[in-house]
Gaussian input, Z-matrix of N, CA and C with variables (Angstrom, degrees):
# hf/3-21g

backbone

0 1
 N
 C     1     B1
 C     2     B2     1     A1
 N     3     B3     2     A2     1     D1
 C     4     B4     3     A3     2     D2
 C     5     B5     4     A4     3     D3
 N     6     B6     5     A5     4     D4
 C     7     B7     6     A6     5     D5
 C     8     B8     7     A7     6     D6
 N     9     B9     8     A8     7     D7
 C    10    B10     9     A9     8     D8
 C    11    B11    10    A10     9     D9
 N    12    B12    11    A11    10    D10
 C    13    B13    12    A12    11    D11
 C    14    B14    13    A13    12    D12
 N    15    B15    14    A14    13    D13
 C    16    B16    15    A15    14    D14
 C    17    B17    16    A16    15    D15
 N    18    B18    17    A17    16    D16
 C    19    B19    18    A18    17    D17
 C    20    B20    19    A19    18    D18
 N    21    B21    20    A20    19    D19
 C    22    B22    21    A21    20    D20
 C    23    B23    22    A22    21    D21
 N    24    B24    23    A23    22    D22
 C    25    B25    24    A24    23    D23
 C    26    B26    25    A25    24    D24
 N    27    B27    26    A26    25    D25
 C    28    B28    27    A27    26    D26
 C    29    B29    28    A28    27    D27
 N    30    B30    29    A29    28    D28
 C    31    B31    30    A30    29    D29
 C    32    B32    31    A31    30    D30
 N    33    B33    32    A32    31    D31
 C    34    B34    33    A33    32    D32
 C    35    B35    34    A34    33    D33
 N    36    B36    35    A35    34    D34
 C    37    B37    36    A36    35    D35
 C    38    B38    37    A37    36    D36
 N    39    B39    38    A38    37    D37
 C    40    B40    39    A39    38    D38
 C    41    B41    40    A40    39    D39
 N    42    B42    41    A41    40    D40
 C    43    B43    42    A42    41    D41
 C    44    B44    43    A43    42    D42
 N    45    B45    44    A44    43    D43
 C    46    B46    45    A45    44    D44
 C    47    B47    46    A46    45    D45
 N    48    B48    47    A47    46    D46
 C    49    B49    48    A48    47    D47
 C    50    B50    49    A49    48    D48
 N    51    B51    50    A50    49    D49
 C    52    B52    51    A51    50    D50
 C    53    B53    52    A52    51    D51
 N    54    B54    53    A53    52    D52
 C    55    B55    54    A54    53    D53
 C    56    B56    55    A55    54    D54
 N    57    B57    56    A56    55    D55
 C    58    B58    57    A57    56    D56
 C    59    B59    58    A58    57    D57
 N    60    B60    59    A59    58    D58
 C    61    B61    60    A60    59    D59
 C    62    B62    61    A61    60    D60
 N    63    B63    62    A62    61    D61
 C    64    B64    63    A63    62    D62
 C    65    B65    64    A64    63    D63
 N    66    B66    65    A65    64    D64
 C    67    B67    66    A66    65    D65
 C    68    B68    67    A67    66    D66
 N    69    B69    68    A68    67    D67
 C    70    B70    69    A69    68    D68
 C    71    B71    70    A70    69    D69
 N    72    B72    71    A71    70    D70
 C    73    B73    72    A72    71    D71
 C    74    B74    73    A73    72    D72
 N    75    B75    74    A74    73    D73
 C    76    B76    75    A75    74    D74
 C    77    B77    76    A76    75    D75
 N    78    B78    77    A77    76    D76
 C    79    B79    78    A78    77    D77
 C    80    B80    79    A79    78    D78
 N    81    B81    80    A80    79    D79
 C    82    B82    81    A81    80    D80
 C    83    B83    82    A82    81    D81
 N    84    B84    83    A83    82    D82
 C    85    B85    84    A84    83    D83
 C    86    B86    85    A85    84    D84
 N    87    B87    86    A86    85    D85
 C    88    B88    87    A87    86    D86
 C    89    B89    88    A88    87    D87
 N    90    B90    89    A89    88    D88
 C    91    B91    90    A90    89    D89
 C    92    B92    91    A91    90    D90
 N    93    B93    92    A92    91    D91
 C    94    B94    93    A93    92    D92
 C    95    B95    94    A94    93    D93
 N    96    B96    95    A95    94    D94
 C    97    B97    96    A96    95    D95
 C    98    B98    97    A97    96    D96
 N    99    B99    98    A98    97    D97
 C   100   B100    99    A99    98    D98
 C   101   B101   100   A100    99    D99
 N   102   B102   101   A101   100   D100
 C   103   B103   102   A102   101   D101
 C   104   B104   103   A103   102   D102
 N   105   B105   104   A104   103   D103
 C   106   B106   105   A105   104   D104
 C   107   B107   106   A106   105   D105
 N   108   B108   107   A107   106   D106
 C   109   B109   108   A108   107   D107
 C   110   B110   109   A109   108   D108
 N   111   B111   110   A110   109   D109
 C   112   B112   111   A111   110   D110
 C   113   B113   112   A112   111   D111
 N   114   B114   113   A113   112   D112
 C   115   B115   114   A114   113   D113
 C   116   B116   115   A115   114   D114
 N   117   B117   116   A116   115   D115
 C   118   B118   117   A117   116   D116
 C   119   B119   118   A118   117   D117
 N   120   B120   119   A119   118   D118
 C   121   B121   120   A120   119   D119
 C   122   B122   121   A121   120   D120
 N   123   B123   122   A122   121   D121
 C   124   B124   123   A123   122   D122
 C   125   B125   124   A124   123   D123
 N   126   B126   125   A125   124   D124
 C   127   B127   126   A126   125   D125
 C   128   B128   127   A127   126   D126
 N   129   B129   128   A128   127   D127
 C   130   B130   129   A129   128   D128
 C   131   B131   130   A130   129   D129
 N   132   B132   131   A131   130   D130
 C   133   B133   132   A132   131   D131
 C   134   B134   133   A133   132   D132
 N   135   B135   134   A134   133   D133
 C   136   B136   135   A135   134   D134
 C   137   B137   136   A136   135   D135
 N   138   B138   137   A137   136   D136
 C   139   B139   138   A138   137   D137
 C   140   B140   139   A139   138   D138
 N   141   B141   140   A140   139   D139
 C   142   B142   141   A141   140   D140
 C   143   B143   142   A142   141   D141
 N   144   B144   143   A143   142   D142
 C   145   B145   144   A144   143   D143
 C   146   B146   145   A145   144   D144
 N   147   B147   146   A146   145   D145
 C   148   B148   147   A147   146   D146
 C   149   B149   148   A148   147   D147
 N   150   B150   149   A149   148   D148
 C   151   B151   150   A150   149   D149
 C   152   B152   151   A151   150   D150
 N   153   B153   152   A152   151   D151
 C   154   B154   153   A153   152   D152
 C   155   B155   154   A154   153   D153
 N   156   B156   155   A155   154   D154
 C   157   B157   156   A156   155   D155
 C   158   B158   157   A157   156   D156
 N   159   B159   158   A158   157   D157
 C   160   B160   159   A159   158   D158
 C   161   B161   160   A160   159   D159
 N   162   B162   161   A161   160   D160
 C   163   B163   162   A162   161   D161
 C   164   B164   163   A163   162   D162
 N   165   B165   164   A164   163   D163
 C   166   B166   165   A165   164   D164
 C   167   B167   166   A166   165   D165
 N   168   B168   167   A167   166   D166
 C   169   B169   168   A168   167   D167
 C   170   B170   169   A169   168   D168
 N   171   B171   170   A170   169   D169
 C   172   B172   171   A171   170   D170
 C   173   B173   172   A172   171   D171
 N   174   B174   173   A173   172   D172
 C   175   B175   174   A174   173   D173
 C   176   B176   175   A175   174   D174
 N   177   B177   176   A176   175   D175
 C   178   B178   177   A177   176   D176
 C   179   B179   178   A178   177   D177
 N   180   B180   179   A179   178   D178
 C   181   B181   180   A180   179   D179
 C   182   B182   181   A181   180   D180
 N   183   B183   182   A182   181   D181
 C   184   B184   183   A183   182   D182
 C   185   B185   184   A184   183   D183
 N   186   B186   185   A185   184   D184
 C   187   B187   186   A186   185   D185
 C   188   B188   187   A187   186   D186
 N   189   B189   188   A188   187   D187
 C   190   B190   189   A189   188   D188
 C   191   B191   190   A190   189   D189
 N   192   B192   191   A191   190   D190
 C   193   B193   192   A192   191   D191
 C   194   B194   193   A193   192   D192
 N   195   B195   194   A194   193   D193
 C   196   B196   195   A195   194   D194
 C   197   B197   196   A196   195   D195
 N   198   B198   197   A197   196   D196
 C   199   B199   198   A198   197   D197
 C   200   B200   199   A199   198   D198
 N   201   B201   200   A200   199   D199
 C   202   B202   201   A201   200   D200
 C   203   B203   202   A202   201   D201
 N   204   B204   203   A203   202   D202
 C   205   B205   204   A204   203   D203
 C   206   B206   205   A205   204   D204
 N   207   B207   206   A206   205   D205
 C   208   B208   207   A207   206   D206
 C   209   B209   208   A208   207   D207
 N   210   B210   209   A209   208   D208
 C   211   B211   210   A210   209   D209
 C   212   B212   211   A211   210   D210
 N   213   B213   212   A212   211   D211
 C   214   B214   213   A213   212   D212
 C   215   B215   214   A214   213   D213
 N   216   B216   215   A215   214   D214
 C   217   B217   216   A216   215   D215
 C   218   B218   217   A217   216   D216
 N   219   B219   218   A218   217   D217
 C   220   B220   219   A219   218   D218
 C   221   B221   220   A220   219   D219
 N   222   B222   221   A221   220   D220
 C   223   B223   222   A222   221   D221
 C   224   B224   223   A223   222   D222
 N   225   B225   224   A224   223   D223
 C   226   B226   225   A225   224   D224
 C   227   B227   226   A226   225   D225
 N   228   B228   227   A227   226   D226
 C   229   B229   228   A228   227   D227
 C   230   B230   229   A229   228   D228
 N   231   B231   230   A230   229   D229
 C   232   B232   231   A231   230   D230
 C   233   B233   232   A232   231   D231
 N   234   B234   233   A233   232   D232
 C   235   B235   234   A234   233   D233
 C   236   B236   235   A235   234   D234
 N   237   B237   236   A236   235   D235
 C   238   B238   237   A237   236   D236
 C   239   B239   238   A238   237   D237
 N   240   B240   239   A239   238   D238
 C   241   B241   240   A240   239   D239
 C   242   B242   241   A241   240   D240
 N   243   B243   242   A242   241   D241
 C   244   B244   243   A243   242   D242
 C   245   B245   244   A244   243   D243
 N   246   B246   245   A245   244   D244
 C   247   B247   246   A246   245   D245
 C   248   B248   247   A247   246   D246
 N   249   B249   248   A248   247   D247
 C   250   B250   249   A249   248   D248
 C   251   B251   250   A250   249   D249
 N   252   B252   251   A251   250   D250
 C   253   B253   252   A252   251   D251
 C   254   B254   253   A253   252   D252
 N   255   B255   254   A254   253   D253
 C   256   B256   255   A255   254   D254
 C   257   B257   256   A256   255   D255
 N   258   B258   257   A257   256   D256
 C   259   B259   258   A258   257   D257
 C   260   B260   259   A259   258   D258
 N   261   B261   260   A260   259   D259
 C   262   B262   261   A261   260   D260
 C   263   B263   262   A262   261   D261
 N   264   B264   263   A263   262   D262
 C   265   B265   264   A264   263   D263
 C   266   B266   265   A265   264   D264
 N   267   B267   266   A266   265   D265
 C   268   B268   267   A267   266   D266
 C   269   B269   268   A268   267   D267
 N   270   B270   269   A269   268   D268
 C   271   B271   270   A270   269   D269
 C   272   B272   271   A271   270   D270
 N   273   B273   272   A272   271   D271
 C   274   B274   273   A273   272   D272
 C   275   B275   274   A274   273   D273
 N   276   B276   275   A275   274   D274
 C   277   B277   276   A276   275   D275
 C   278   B278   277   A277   276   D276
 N   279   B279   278   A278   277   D277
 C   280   B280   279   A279   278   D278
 C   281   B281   280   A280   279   D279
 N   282   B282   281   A281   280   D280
 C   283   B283   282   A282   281   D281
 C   284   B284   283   A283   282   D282
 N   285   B285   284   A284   283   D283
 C   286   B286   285   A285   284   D284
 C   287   B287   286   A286   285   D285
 N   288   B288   287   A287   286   D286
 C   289   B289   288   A288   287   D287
 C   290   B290   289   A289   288   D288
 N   291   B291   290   A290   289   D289
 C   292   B292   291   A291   290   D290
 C   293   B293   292   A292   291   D291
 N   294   B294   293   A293   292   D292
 C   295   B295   294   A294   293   D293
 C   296   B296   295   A295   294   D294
 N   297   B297   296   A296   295   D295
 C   298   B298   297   A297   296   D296
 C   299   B299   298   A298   297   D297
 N   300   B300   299   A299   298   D298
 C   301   B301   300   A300   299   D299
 C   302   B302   301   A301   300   D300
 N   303   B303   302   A302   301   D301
 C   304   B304   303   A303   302   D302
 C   305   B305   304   A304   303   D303

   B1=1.4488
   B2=1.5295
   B3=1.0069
   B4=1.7305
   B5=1.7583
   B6=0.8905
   B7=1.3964
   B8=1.3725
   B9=1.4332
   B10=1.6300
   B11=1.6102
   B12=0.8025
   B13=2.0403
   B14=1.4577
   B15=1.4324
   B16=1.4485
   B17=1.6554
   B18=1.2775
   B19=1.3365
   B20=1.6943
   B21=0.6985
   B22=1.5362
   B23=1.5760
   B24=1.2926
   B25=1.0253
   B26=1.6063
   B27=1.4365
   B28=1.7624
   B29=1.0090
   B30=1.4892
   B31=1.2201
   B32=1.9025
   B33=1.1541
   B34=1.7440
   B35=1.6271
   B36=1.1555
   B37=1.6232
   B38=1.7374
   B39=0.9296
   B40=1.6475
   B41=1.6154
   B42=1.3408
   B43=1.9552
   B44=1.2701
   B45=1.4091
   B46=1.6098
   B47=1.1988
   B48=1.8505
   B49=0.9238
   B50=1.9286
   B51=1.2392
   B52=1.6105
   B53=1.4747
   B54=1.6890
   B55=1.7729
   B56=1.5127
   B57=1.3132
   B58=2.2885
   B59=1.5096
   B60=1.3754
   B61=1.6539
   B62=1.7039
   B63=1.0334
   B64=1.4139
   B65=1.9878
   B66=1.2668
   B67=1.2659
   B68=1.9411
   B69=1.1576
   B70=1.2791
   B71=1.3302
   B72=1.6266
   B73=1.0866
   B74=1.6183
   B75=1.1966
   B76=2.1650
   B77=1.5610
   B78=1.5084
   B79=1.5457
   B80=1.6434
   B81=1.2006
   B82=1.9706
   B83=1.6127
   B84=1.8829
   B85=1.4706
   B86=1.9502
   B87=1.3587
   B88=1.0887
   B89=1.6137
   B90=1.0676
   B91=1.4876
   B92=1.2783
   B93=2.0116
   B94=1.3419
   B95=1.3658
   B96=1.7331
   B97=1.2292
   B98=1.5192
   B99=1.4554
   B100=1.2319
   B101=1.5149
   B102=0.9355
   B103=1.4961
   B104=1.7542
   B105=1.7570
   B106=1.0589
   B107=1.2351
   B108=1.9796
   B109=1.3481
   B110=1.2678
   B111=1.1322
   B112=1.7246
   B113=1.4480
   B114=1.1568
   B115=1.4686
   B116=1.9154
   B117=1.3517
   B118=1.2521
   B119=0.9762
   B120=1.9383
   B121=0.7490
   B122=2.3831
   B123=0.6702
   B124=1.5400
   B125=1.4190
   B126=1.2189
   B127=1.5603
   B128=1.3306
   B129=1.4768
   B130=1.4620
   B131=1.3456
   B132=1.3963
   B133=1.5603
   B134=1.4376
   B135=1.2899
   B136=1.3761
   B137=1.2400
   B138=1.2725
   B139=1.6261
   B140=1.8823
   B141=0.9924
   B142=1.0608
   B143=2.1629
   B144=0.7610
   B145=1.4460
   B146=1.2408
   B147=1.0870
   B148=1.6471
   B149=1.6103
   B150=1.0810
   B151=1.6397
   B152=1.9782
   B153=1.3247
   B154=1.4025
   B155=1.7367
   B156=1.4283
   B157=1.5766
   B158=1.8284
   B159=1.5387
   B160=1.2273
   B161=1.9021
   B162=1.5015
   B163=1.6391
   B164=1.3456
   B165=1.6406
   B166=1.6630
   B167=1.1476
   B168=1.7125
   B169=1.5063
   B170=1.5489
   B171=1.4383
   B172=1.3353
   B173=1.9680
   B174=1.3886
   B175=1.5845
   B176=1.5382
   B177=0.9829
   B178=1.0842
   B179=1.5465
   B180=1.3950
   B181=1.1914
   B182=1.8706
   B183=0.8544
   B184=1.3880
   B185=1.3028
   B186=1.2330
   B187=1.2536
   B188=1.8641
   B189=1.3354
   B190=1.8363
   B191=1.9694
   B192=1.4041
   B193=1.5935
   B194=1.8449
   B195=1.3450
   B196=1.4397
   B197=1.5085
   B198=1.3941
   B199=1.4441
   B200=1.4663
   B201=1.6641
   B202=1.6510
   B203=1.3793
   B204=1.2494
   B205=1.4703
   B206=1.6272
   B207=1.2269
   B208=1.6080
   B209=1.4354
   B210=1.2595
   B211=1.3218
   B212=1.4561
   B213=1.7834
   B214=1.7091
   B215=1.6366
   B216=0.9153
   B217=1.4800
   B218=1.3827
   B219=1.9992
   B220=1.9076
   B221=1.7947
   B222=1.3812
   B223=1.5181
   B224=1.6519
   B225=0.8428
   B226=1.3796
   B227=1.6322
   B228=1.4386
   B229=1.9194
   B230=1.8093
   B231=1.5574
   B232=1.6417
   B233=1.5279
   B234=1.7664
   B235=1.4038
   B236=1.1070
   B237=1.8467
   B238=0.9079
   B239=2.0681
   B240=1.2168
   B241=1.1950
   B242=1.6548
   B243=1.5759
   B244=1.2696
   B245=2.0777
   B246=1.3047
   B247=1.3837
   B248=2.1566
   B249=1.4777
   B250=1.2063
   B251=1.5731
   B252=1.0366
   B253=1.9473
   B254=1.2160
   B255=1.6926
   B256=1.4593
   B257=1.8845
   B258=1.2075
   B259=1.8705
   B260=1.1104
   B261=1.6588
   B262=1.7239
   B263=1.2128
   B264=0.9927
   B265=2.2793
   B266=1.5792
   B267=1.5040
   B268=1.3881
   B269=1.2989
   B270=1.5771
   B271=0.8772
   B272=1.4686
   B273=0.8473
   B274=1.6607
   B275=1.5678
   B276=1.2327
   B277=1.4760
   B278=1.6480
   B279=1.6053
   B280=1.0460
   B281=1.4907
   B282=1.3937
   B283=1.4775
   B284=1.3134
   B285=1.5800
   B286=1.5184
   B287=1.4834
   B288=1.2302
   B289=1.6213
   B290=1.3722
   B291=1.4937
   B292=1.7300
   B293=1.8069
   B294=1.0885
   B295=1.3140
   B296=1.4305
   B297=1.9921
   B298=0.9591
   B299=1.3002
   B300=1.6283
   B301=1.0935
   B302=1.6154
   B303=1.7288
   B304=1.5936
   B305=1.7521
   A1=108.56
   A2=132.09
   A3=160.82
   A4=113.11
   A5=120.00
   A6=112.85
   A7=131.74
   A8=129.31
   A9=118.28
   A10=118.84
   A11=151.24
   A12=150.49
   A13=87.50
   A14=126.86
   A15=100.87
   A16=106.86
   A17=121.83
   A18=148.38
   A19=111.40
   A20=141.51
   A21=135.64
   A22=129.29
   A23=130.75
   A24=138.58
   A25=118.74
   A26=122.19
   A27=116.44
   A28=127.27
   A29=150.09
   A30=141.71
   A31=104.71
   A32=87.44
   A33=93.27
   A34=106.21
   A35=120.16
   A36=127.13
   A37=112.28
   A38=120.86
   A39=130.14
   A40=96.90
   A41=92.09
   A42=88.11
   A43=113.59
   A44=108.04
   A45=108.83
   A46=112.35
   A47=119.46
   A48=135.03
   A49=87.18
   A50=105.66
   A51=103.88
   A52=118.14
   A53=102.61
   A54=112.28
   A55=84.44
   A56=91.82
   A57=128.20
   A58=76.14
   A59=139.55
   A60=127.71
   A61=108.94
   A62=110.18
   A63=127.74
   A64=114.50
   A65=109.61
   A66=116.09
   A67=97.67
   A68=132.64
   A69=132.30
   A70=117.14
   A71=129.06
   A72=125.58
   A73=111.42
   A74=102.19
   A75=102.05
   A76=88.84
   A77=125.60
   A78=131.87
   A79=83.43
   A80=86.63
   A81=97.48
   A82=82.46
   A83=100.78
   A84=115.47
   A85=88.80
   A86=134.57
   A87=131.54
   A88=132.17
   A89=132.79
   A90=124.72
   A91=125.73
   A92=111.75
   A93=105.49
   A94=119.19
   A95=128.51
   A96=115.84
   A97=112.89
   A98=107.96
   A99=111.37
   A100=124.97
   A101=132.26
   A102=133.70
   A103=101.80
   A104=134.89
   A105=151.42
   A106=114.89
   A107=97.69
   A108=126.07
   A109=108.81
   A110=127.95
   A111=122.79
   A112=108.20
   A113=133.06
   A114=139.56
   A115=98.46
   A116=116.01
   A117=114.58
   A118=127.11
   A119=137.64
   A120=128.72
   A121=102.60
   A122=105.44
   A123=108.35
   A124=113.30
   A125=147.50
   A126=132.74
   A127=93.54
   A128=112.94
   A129=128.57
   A130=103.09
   A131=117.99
   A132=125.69
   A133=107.09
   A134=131.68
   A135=153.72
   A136=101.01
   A137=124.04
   A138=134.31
   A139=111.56
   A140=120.65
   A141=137.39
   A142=130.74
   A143=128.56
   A144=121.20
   A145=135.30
   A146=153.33
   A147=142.26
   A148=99.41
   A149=127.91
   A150=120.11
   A151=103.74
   A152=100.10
   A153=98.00
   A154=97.99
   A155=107.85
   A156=109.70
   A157=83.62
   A158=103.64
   A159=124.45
   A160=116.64
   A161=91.09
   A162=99.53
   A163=110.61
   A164=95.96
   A165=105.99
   A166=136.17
   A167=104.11
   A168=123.62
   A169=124.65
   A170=94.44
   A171=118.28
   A172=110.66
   A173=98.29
   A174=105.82
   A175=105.70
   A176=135.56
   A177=139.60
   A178=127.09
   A179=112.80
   A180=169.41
   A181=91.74
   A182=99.27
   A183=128.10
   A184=105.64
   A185=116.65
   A186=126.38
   A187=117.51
   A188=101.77
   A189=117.49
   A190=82.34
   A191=87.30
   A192=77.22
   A193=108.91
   A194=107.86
   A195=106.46
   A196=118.20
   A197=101.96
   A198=118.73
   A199=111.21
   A200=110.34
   A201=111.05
   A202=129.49
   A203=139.33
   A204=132.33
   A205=112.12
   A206=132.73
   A207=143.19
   A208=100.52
   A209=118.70
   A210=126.43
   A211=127.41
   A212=90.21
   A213=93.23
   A214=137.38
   A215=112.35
   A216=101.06
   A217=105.73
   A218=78.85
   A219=80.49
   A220=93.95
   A221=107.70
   A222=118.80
   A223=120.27
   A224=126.63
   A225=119.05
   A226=93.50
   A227=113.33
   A228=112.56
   A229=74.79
   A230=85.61
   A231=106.04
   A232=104.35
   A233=116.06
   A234=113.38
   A235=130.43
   A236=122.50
   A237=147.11
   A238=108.48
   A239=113.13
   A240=103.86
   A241=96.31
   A242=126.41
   A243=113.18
   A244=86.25
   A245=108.18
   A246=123.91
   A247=84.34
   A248=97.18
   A249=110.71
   A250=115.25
   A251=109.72
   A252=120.95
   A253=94.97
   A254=103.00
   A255=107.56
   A256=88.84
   A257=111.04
   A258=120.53
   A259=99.93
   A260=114.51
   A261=140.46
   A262=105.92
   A263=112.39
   A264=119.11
   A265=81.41
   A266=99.71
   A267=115.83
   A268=115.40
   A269=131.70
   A270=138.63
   A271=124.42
   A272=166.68
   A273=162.64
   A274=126.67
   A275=95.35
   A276=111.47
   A277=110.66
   A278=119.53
   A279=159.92
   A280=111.27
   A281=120.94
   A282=104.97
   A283=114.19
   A284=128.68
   A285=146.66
   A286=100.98
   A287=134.09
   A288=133.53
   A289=109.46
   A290=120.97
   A291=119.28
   A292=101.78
   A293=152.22
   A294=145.95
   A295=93.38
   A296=122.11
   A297=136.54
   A298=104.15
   A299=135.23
   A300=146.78
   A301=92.45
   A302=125.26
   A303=123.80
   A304=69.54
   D1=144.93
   D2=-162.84
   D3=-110.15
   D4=-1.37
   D5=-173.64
   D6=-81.27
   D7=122.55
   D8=-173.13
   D9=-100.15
   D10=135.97
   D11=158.84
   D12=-93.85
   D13=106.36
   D14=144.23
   D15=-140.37
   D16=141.37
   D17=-176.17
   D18=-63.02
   D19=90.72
   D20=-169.25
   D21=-152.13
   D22=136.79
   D23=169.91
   D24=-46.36
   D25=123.18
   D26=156.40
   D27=-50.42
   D28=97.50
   D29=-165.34
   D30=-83.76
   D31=-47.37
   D32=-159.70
   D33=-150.18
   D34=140.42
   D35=-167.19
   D36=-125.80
   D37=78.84
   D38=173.66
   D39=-8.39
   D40=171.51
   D41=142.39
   D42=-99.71
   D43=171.22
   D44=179.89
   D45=-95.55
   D46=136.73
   D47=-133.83
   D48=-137.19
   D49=164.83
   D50=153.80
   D51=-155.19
   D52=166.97
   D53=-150.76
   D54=-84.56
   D55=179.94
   D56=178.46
   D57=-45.78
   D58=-44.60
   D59=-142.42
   D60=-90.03
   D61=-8.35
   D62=-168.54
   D63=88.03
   D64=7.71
   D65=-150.88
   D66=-77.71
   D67=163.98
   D68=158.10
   D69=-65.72
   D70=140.40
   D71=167.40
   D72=-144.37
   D73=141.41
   D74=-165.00
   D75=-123.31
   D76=150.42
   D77=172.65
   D78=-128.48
   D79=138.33
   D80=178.58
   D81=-138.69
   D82=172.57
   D83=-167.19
   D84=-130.15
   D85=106.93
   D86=169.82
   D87=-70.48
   D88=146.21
   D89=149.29
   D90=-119.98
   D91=127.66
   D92=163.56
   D93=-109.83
   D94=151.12
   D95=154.83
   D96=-144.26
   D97=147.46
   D98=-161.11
   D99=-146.06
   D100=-156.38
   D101=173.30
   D102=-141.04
   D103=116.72
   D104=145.31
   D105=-104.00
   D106=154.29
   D107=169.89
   D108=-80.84
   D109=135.00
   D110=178.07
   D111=-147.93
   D112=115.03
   D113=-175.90
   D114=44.06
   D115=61.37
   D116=179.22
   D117=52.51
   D118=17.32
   D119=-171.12
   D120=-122.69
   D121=158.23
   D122=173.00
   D123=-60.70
   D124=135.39
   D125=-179.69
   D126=-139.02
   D127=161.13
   D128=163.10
   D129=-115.37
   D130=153.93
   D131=-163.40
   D132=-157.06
   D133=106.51
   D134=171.94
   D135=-108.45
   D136=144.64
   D137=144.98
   D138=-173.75
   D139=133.66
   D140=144.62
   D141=-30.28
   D142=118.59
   D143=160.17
   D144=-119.68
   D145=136.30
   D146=172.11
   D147=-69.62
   D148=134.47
   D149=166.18
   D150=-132.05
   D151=178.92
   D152=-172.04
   D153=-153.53
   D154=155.66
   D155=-164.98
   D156=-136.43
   D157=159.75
   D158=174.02
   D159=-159.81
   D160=153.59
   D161=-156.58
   D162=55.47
   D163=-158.56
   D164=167.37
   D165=6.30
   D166=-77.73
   D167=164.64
   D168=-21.72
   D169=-62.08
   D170=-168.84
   D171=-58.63
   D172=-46.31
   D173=167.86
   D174=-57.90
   D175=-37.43
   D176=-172.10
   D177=-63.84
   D178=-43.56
   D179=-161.55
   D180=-83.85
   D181=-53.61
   D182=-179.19
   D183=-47.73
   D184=-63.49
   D185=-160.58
   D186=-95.53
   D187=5.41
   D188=-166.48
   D189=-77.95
   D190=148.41
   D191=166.74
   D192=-104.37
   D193=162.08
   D194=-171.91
   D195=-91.49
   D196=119.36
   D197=-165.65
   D198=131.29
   D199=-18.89
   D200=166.18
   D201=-52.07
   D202=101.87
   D203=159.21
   D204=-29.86
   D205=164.08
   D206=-163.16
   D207=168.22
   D208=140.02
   D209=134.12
   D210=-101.53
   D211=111.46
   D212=172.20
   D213=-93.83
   D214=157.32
   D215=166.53
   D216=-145.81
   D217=172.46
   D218=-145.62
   D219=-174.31
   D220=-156.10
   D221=-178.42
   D222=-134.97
   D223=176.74
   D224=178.12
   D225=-117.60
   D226=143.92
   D227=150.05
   D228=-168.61
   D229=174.43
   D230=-164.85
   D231=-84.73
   D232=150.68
   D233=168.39
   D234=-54.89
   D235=149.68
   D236=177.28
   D237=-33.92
   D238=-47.36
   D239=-157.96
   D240=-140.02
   D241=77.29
   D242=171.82
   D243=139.15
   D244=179.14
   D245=-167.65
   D246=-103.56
   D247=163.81
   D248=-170.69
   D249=139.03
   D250=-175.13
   D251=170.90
   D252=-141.98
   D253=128.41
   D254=178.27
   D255=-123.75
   D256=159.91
   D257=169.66
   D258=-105.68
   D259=129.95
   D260=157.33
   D261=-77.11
   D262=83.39
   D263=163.30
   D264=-50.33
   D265=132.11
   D266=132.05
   D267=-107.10
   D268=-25.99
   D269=-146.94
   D270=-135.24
   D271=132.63
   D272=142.32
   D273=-145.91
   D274=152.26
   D275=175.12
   D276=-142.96
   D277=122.99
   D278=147.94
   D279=-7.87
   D280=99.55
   D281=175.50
   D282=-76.16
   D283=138.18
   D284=-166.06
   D285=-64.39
   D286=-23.12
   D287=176.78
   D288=-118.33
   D289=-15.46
   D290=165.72
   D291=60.20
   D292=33.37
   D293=-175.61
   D294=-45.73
   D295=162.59
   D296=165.71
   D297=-70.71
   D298=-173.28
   D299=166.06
   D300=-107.66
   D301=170.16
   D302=-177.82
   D303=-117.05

């Protein structure tokens, strides 16, 4: 199974662009950071992702302002143009207080 939850800041919002289908498509740049358990030990966890939205979503996506917290979900497969892991939002919802990321 392929599926992602991850909680993250909007860093940066392409313009919106659209596919061969006429459909909408948005590439945004995410940030998470956090605190995990990992072999019993406490961890800190930062990283960056490229992600990408389509149809609906993507209008949607559109309209988040950048710097909003969200949890999205979505899929992993590699970018459009070059080697990497980019995340397919299908999905998100807006956290009600949006905190920055440090």
């Amino acid at each position: 199974m392929n599926r992602v939850l991850l909680t993250a800041q909007l860093l940066e919002r392409a313009v919106m662009r659209y596919t061969p289908a006429g459909l909408p498509a948005l590439d945004v740049r995410l940030a998470h950071a956090s605190q995990v358990e990992h072999a019993g030990q406490a961890r800190q966890v930062s990283m960056e992702i490229h992600a990408t939205a389509i149809g609906d979503v993507a209008l949607e996506l559109g309209r988040l302002a950048v710097g909003t917290t969200a949890e999205f979900t979505g899929f992993l497969g590699k970018q459009r143009h070059g080697k990497g892991v980019m995340l397919h939002i299908s999905a998100f919802v807006s956290s009600p207080q949006s905190p920055e990321l440090n």
